[in-house]
TORZA-554022 format. One record per residue (C-alpha): residue in three letters; x, y, z. Coordinates in steps of 0.5 Angstrom, whole numbers, plus 500, padded with zeros to 3 digits. Layout:
# TORZA-554022
alaXYZ...
This chain:
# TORZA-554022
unk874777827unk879771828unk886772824unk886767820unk878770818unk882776817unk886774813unk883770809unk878777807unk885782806unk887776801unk880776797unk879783798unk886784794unk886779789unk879780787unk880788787unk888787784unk886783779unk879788776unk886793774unk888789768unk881790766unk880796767unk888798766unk886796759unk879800758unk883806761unk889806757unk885808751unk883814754unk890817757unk897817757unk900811761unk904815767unk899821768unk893815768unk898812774unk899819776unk891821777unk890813779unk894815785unk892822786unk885820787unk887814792unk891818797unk886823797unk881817799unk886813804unk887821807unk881822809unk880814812unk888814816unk885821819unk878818821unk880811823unk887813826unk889817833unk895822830unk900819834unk900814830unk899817824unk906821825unk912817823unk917818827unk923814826unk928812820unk925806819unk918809818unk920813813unk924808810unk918804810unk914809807unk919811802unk919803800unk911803799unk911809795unk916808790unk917800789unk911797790unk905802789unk909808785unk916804779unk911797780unk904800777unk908805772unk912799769unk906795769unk901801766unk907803761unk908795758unk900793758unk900799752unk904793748unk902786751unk895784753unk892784759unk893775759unk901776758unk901781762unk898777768unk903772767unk909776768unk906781773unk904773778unk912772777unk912777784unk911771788unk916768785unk922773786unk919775792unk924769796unk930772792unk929778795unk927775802unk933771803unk938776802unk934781806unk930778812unk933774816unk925771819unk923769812unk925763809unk921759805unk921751806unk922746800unk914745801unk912752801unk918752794unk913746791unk906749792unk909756789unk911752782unk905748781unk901754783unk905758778unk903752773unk897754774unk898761772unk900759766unk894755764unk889760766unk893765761unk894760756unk899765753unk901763745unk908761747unk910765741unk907771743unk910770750unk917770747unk916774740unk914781739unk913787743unk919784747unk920791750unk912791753unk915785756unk921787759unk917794762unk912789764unk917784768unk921790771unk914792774unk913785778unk921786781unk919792783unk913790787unk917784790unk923788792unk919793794unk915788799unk921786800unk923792804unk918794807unk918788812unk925789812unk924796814unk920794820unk916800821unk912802827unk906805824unk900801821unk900799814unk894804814unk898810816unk904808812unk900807805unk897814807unk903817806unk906813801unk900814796unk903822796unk911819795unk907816789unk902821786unk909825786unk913820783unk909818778unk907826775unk914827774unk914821770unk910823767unk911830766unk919828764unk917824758unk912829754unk906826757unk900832756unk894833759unk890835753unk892828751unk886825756unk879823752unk874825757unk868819756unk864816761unk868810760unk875814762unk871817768unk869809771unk876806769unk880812773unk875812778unk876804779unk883803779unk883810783unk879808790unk877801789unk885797786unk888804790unk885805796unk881800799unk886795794unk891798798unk889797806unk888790805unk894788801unk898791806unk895790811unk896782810unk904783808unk904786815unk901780818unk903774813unk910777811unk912778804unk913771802unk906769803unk902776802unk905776795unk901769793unk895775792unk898775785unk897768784unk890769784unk890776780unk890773774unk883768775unk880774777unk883779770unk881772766unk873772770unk872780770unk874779761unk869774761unk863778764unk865785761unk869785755unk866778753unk872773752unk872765753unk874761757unk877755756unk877748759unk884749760unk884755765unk879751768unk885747769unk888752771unk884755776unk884747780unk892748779unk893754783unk888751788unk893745788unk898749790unk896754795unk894747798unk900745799unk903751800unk899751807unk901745809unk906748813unk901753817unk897746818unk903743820unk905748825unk897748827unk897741828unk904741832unk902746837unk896744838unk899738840unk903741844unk898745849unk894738848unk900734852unk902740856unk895739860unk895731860unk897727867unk903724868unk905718869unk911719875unk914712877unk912711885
């Protein structure tokens, strides 16, 4: 498989699995407490990416061995996989799944600001700027908030919600900053733990309790989902593509999640969908376009440039 193709199926993968957790967040919520969902969530992913990282991974390069693959491991578990779905999960209990998407996709946005202060190899052009905002644009059509429920009434949800999306883009942030030696699999292997533990001691601090979970076929399929298929598998290839695209770039899978969290409520909890996300849809298609215009520039220039190298020259006699 190329590296633009394997590229191409991380970022589908994340986004489409990523963008199944606002649905099933939703369901699940019903049946259990927001942290100990999370925790339980995680629980289940670490066991399942364990069992991959130690089949699919030599042991030398499962052991971290420096400071930076601790720091990087730590960065994993902590802000972008433990604070950023804890925030998330806790907020969705008081907005819905559409304003929640809106203010999660704003990850990309703060990931530059992150990135600027950070790294020095991350720089975003005035082109890549552009295709942000209209993509962004986009986001907004496909959610198609009532303004007055974006910025009125449970203002607290929102707040929990944002916190969420700055988690995750700082987190991503230091994750490229870290600059590891261990693949994104080994890392996220170990990360997954840093989080279970975190997010059960969330839980535990705030009086959630275990007889508070309704176990239904329909708790055991949205733990299951948000467990293996947005934990563990999501994982692998979220990671994967910020290791290969940098965090600025990777981010962008959450420009897309709200498609797939407005496709997903249509199919299974039978919601419209309006002209307007349609819209929407073209105008995050709209932006990734313009953002690519760099890679596409690069890709021309040196093309050119290996072109040229093997022209003749025309040397005066």
């Amino acid at each position: 498989m190329t590296g633009t193709r394997r590229r191409l199926v991380l970022f589908v993968l994340a986004s489409v699995l990523f963008g199944g957790t606002f649905v099933a967040a939703k369901a699940g919520l019903e049946y259990f407490p927001p942290l100990l969902f999370v925790a339980f969530r995680f629980d289940i992913a670490a066991v399942v990416l364990a069992v991959y990282a130690v089949a699919t991974t030599s042991r030398d390069q499962l052991v971290p061995r420096t400071a930076r693959d601790v720091a990087g491991i730590l960065a994993t578990g902590v802000f972008v996989i433990g604070l950023a779905n804890s925030f998330l999960f806790v907020g969705q209990q008081e907005v819905s799944s559409g304003v929640g998407s809106i203010l999660f996709s704003l990850n990309p946005i703060l990931t530059p600001v992150f990135a600027a202060l950070l790294l020095s190899d991350e720089r975003l052009s005035a082109r890549g700027a552009a295709g942000m905002l209209v993509a962004l644009v986009g986001v907004a059509f496909v959610v198609n908030p009532d303004p007055a429920t974006l910025l009125g009434g449970a203002a607290v949800g929102k707040a929990i919600v944002f916190l969420g999306a700055v988690c995750g883009a700082l987190g991503s942030v230091l994750v490229r900053w870290a600059d590891t030696s261990l693949s994104s699999t080994a890392r996220t292997a170990w990360a997954l733990p840093v989080s279970a533990v975190l997010t059960h001691a969330l839980s535990l601090g705030t009086g959630e309790s275990l007889a508070a979970v309704t176990w239904t076929p329909m708790a055991l399929v949205a733990l299951g989902y948000v467990g293996i298929f947005a934990g563990a598998v999501a994982y692998i290839a979220y990671f994967g593509l910020l290791d290969d695209v940098g965090a600025i770039r990777g981010n962008l899978v959450f420009y897309v999640v709200p498609i797939v969290a407005t496709l997903g409520g249509s199919v299974l909890l039978g919601e419209s969908i309006s002209t307007l996300t349609l819209v929407g849809f073209a105008t995050i298609f709209a932006g990734f376009a313009v953002l690519g215009g760099d890679s596409l520039v690069e890709m021309v220039t040196r093309r050119y440039t290996a072109l040229a190298a093997h022209l003749p020259t025309n040397e005066a006699a």
